[in-house]
C-alpha angles and dihedrals in degrees: 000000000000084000088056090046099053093045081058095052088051113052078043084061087040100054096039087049090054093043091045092048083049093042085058098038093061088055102044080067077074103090115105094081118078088230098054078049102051104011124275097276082200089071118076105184113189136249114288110200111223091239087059089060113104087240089072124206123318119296101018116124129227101250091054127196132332113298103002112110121200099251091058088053096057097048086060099057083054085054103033123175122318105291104026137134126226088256088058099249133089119302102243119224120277086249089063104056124112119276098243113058110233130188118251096247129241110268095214090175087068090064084051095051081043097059093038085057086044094050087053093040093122110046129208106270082224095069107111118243087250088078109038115169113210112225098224138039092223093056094089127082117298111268118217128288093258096048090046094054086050097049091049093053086050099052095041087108094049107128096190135116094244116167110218125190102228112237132199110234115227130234098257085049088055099048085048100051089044092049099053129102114278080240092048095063105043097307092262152085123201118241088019097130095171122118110294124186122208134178110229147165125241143215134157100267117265142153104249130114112228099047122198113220126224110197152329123268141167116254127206138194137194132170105308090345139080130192126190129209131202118215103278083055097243107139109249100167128044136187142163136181098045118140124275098224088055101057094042084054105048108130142182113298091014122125139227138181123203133148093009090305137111125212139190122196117236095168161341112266111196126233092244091053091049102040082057093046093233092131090064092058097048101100108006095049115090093265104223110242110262106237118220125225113283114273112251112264124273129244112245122231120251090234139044122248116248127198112241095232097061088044083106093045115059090173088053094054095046098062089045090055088048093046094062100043084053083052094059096057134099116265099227132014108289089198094044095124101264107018115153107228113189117221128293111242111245116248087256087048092054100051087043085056111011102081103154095046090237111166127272114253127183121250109219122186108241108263086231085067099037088053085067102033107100116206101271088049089053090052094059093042095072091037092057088043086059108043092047091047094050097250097126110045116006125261085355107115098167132096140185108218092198092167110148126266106299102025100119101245096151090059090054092055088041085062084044103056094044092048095055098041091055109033139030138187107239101062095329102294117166103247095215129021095193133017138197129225117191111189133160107278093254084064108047092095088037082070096053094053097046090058093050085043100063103013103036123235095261097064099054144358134238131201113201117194123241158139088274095037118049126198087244096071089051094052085048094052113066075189087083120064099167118058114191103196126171126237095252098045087048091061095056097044094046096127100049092044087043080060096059129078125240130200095185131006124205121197103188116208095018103181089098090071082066084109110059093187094064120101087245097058101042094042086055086046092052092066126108089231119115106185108075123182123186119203113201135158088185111041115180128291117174109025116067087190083056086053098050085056091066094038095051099040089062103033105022121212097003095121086035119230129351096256099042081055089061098046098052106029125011082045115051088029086054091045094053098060085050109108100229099047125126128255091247084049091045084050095051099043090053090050092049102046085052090055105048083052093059089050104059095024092081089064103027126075131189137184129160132230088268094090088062105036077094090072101038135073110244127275127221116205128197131179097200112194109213131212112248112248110240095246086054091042080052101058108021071072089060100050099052090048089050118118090240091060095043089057099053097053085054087057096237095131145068132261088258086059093057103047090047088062099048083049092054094043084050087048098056088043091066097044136327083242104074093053090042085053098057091044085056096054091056100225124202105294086207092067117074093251098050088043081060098044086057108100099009103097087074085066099058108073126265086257101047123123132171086220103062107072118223122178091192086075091071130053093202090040098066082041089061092047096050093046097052086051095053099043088048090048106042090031115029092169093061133088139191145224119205119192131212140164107218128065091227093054095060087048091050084052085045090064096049092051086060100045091054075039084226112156116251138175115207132205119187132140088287102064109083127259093243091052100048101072073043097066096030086065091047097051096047095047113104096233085052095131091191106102097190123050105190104199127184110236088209086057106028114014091108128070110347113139094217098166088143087093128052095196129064125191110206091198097180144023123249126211083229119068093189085067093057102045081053095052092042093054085055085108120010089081138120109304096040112128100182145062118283128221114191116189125191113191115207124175107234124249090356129110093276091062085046085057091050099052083051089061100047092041094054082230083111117158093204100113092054100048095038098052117047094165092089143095117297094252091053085058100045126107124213121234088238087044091058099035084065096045096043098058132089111222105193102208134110095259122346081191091069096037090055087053088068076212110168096198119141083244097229102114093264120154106288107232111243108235111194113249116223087204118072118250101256129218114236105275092238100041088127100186125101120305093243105048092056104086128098133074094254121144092324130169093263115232125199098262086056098044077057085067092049120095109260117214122185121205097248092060121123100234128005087202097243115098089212096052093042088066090050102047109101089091095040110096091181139359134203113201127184127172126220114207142131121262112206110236 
């Protein structure tokens, strides 16, 4: 008998052995798709506890006790005890379930143990009463309501001729089954044709029976269609008229086919998790390394060890035991009063990092360093000391210090830089032996003196980059340990600097890596450097792809691709703040738009000049809106009847024709002589300006000439000349910096310095690197004798510390605002002691105005014009667009018309009416919500410019004794104050 009853165990074993290695083989096919290969991520199942397993606990045999059959057994594991889950262990709360809703998953392996039964249904009549086997499953006592509705929903594929005895639920069944989870009970309702979100697999449609996956995917359903997503979310399937029963009932393991794909369903996904996009980065994102619990401490030995070749010399091994103890102190006193103490790692962040179990020792600032650091710089110190050591996002060690103009951000990088180069966390080893600085080229001295200027020259050495000192003789010199190198010269020493080895990389004013497809940005991310720091008083704005340069250039791959970051976020977030989009589009946005916060807040800081007006005198600002002179009335008439701009508002042209127009019509606003002087040239008329030149010397009188220098052809022009004498009369001390874009401009103000025979210094892409701190230096001493200091916006409009002056001339408007805010904070920066007047000259009702309102307004078309390199839908101008820009308003300022403002226009205090809408931050300020508030040196809106004082030109007094003496060619003026009101 006992030999009939183990034949019988064995060919049991035997057959569910053969149905379990089938069973996984038919789901090892399955590996085309990332989440057969690493696991859906979208599927949470829950703890099984060892003792639920069919093996059982240790030590118990397979044919179990007495009485007791295999497939009974099983069954109650299915069932379990009152109270239990399917997994065998205590069904949690619905509070605490997880946050996506996932389907219980099909238990195959129970259809296996269901055949085995069936294939033993009819037992020998030898087998001994010790070992009975029960004929059905069903035949054992009821499990609980909730079991049972599991079961049921387990066994709904089941194919097989099973006789079940019907049984009445009870009350208390039937409360269990309606109170559980949707995804408890199958993950559907029937009828239920709202969205639904599921996480599937994916593969071309086709009749055979083991199908490879290819890939993962999102699919939704809504009502009778269903559209399925890859993970970049762009729609890649597509299918309508199914029933709607059958999309309200899709569960876990069933199939679809739409769009000539075939689908299977691996899980729910729920709407919150796919209005924030976090199912698409379930399987294609770099998924951050999951860090195990600490190990337990070691005991540590009796003795030290001693290394074998200082056992003769005691002497020897003494100093090299006290050496190291010395090492694994803080470098400076972590309890002096103010001392500045970086951040402890946490206990996960020291087994990630701390390999070699070396001792934790606290980082302290120098207390050179901390003397100087003023509470808002502290502040971004040990935000920047976070980002670059991993502390605040895993495995991230990059950050974006986008605080405003004056800041001292370059101080904050200057204690970064020393602190990493002298202490570390792990035993006190220094974190980077050598960093790189990558600044424009006007500031590579600026950055050499910066660090002398904070650190001495005795404590460390720089190496700046330049015609005279190659890279090659820094790679060569352990003396150096910081190269500044410019972008340019970056670019032609690529290979050597490739060679070296960086701890930390700066790129100051990083806003130039906003295009990831330029040589400069993908030379610097090239590079084997980790840590990433960018340094940028303008971050962007209006161009979320702009923005993902940035992003991905510091922390790569943390938004994904570059499509998958269109399609989930620039796109849905861009369509809400449309006006005509729906409520559902209006939702998603939002979400999106939250999420992709959370995501780079944790690595970008912000804060606005606010925090420092408290340092600084006050600063008056006026936008002064000058007559046209008649010659440029004349002519500006002439252009816009010419055949060239005709054609463009027909639309019969190209983008270059356009913006060679709006070049021509900012050229004549500045003065008639730089247009007379490219019709004299005779440029190619093939080209669009020479086809605009052609025609227009008729216009200029018989006795023009671009030699002789008049002051009476420009309205801004005689502005700036009665503003230089004035401030030269009433205030001798005094100088002055004026600002333009273009080369022939300056030259045009040149001109005019030696005409009024006042002394100047200029700086513009012509003067070389070297020269420019130098005159920079020179400029800001108080024994400087030069009174005008004429800048290129282009060279030197970021980062120049000119508080030498204490007045800026803004002589003409960029497309960008973000340039002008730069050139006007040119003096008005840490250091100033007087009061600073900032003018900026616009021609009224010209092109120049219409700029302007594009700025205030946030319409701008400055993306579009500064960055040809986009899409062409990105560089296309609207008829309506063009009709605006390409017409003449004679009138003293159309801003102000279109203000509808009814001030007395005599600078008096605007009254403050209360807003029902909420003032609103500016939609790309990507920085942390809490650091945006604040006026600051915002881009102005029109609501704002309604705070500001409003002069006319008739008014008795503009309140500025300067401007009072220059005010015979300014038709209207606006006027606003920055300074710090004590609290």
């Amino acid at each position: 008998m006992s030999c009939i009853a183990t034949k019988q165990q064995i060919r049991l074993l035997v057959l569910l052995t053969e149905h379990t290695s089938n069973f996984l083989k038919k789901r090892m096919r399955r590996s085309g798709a990332p989440s057969q290969l690493f696991g859906n991520m979208a599927k949470k199942p829950r703890f099984v506890p060892p003792g639920a397993s069919l093996a059982g606990p240790p030590g118990a045999s397979l044919a179990g006790p007495p009485g007791a059959s295999l497939a009974g057994r099983h069954e109650a594991s299915l069932a379990g005890p009152p109270g239990a889950s399917l997994a065998g262990c205590p069904d949690p709360p619905v509070s605490i379930l997880p946050e996506r809703e996932l389907l219980v998953p099909k238990l195959a392996l129970g259809n296996v143990l269901n055949k085995v039964q069936k294939s033993l249904s009819n037992p020998s009549p030898a087998l001994p009463p010790a070992l009975p086997v029960k004929p059905t499953l069903i035949s054992t006592p009821p499990a609980p309501g909730l079991s049972r509705a599991l079961a049921r929903v387990l066994g709904a594929d089941s194919k097989e001729n099973v006789t079940e005895t019907p049984r009445e639920e009870s009350p208390e069944d039937q409360a269990d089954v309606r109170s559980l989870p949707r995804s408890r009970v199958g993950g559907c309702v029937p009828g239920d044709v709202g969205a639904r979100f599921f996480s599937v697999v994916w593969c071309k449609a086709s009749g055979r029976k083991h199908k490879r996956w290819e890939g993962d995917a999102v699919l939704v359903t809504r009502g009778r269609t269903a559209t399925l997503k890859d993970m970049e979310g762009k729609d890649i399937g597509k299918g309508t008229g199914f029933k709607v029963s059958q999309l309200a009932s899709l569960c876990e393991g069933e199939t679809l086919t739409l769009g000539g794909k075939q689908v299977e369903v691996m899980g729910l996904i729920s709407e919150q998790d796919y209005n924030k996009g976090c199912c698409f980065f379930a399987v294609n994102a770099k998924e951050e390394p999951k860090v195990s619990a600490p190990p337990p401490p070691r005991r540590q030995p009796s003795k030290p060890f001693c290394r074998p070749t200082l056992l003769g010399g005691g002497t020897d091994r003494g100093g090299g035991v006290s050496q190291e103890k010395q090492q694994c102190k803080p470098r400076h006193d972590p309890l002096a009063p103010g001392a500045l103490v970086m951040p402890r790692p946490s206990a996960n962040h020291q087994w990630e990092y701390n390999k070699a179990c070396l001792p934790v020792v606290d980082v302290v600032v120098d207390p050179y360093l901390t003397a100087h650091l003023r509470p808002h710089q502290r502040d971004g110190l040990l935000f920047l000391y976070e980002c670059v050591m991993g502390m605040r996002a895993t495995c991230r060690y990059g950050a974006i210090l986008a605080d405003e103009m004056g800041l001292g951000k370059t101080l904050q990088s200057v204690a970064l830089t020393w602190t990493l180069l002298k202490q570390g966390l792990y035993g006190g080893k220094p974190v980077a032996k050598r960093v790189l600085v990558v600044a424009p080229g006007s500031l590579v001295q600026n950055w050499g003196a910066e660090f002398k200027k904070w650190l001495g020259r005795e404590r460390i050495s720089i190496y700046t980059v330049d015609q005279d000192h190659r890279v090659e003789l820094f790679a060569a010199s352990p003396v150096y340990s910081v190269l500044v190198i410019s972008y340019e010269m970056l670019l032609r020493s690529l290979e050597v600097v490739k060679g070296l080895e960086f701890g930390l990389v700066i790129c100051d004013e990083g806003h130039r890596l906003k295009n990831s497809s330029i040589k400069t940005s993908s030379a610097i991310s090239s590079l084997s450097c980790t840590r990433r720091v960018i340094l940028t008083g303008t971050p962007v704005q209006n161009d979320l792809q702009e923005f993902y340069a940035i992003i991905e250039f510091v922390n790569p791959g943390i938004l994904g691709s570059s499509a998958a970051y269109r399609k989930l976020y620039e796109e849905p977030i861009l369509r809400s703040r449309q006006p005509t989009c729906t409520q559902e589009e209006r939702v998603l946005g939002e979400e999106r738009a939250a999420e992709l916060s959370r995501l780079t807040g944790l690595f970008i800081l912000r804060r606005t000049q606010e925090v420092i007006n408290r340092y600084l005198p006050p600063r008056l600002d006026w936008t002064l809106f000058c007559r046209p002179a008649p010659l440029q009335l004349q002519l500006y008439q002439a252009l816009l009847s010419h055949r060239v701009v005709r054609a463009c508002l027909q639309g019969n042209t190209h983008t270059h024709t356009h913006l060679a127009c709006i070049t021509a019509l900012k050229k004549l606003c500045n003065h008639p002589g730089l247009i007379y002087s490219t019709t004299e040239e005779g440029s190619d008329e093939s080209s669009a300006e020479g086809s605009l030149c052609d025609g227009l010397g008729s216009a200029f009188p018989e006795s023009y000439s671009s030699g002789g220098f008049s002051t009476a052809d420009s309205g801004k022009l005689l502005v700036l000349s009665d503003l230089l004498a004035a401030i030269q009369y009433l205030s001798p001390t005094d100088r002055v910096v004026v600002v333009s874009n273009y080369t022939q401009t300056l030259d045009l103000l040149q001109d005019l310095c030696v005409h009024k025979t006042y002394t100047y210094c200029r700086l513009d892409g012509h003067t070389p690197t070297i020269q420019r701190q130098r005159l920079v230096e020179s400029f800001n001493s108080p024994h400087c004798t030069n009174f005008v200091f004429l800048l290129s916006s282009k060279a030197g409009g970021v980062g120049l510390n000119l508080i030498g002056a204490c007045h800026l001339v803004l002589y003409d408007i960029d497309w960008n605002p973000a340039n002008d805010i730069q050139a006007m904070a040119r003096v008005w920066r840490d250091g100033q002691k007087k009061t600073v007047h900032i003018y900026r000259l616009l021609t009224a009702g010209t092109i120049e105005e219409r700029i302007f309102q594009r700025q205030v307004s946030k319409q701008g078309l400055s993306g579009t014009v500064v960055d040809l390199g986009k899409r062409a839908e990105h560089t296309s101008f609207s008829s309506n667009d063009l009709r605006d820009l390409f017409s003449l308003t004679e009138t003293p300022c159309l801003t102000h018309d279109l203000l509808h403002c009814s001030c007395s226009m005599d600078g008096s205090e605007p009254e403050v009416e209360e807003s029902d809408e909420p003032a609103s931050d500016r939609p790309c300020q990507l920085g942390r919500q809490g650091d945006r508030g604040g006026a600051g040196q915002r881009h102005l809106s029109m609501s704002e410019l309604m705070q500001w004082r409003h002069y006319s030109g008739e008014t008795v007094t503009f309140r500025d004794a300067y401007l009072d003496h220059a005010r015979n060619q300014v038709s209207f003026a606006f006027q606003s104050t920055i300074k710090h009101t004590p609290q």
